[in-house]
N, C-alpha and C positions, 0 to 999 in steps of 0.2 A: 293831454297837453304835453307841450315841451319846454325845456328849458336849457339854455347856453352860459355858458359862462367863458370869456375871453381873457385871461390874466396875458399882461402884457410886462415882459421884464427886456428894458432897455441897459444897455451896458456890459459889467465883466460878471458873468453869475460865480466865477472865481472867488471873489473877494465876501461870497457869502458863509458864513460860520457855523456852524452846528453849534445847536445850546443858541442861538440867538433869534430874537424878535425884532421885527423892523418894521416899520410902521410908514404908511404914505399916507399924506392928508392934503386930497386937491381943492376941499374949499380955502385953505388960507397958504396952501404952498408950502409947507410942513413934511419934510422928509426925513423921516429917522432908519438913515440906509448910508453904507459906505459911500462915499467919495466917487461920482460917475454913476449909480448904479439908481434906475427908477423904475417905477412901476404901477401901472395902472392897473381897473378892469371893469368891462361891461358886463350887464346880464341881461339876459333875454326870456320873456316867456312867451308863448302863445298854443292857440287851439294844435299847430302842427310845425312842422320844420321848415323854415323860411317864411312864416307869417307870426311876425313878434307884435305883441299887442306891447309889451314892455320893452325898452330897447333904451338904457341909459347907463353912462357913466358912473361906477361906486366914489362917494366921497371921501371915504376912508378907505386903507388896504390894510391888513396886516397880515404877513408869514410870518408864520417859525419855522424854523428849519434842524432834521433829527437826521439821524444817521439814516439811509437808507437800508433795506431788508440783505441788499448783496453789496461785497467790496465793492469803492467807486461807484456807489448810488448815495445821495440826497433824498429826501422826502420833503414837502414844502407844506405847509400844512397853511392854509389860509381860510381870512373871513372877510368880507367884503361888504360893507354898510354904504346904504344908499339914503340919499335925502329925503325921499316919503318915508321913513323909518324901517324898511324891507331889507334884508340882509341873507350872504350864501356862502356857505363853507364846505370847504372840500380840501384834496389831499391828490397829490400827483409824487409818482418818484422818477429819478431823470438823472442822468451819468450825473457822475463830478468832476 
């Protein structure tokens, strides 16, 4: 099987902090994130790539954010919890 995960950041990814947690919550519209700055994410599984037997919206988001490995890298370090109580974590590093 396979598995997708889609994190979505809307806004200035500028205004995010090293040392900090930020938190989305889209069942009640709850964002603990700077001023402009949002973010979703899907996940996806199934038997192969492009046939998702699971394909929904996480209810909750949270990243941290740490210094990246090289100057002018981030690391975003997120966990993504979904309404049937199914959740996915992982880690991307991306300029600053």
């Amino acid at each position: 099987g396979v598995l997708m995960n889609a994190l979505n950041i809307e806004g200035s990814i500028d205004s995010l902090e090293v040392g900090q947690t930020y938190r989305s919550n889209t069942r009640d519209y709850n964002y603990d994130a700077p001023a402009g700055l949002y973010f979703s994410m899907v996940g996806c599984s199934g038997p192969e790539d492009n046939q998702w037997e699971y394909d929904r919206g996480a209810e909750e988001v949270e990243i941290s954010v740490a210094e990246g490995p090289e100057e002018g890298t981030i690391e975003l370090f997120y966990t993504a919890n979904f309404e049937d109580g199914s959740a996915t974590r992982g880690s991307f590093i991306m300029a600053n």
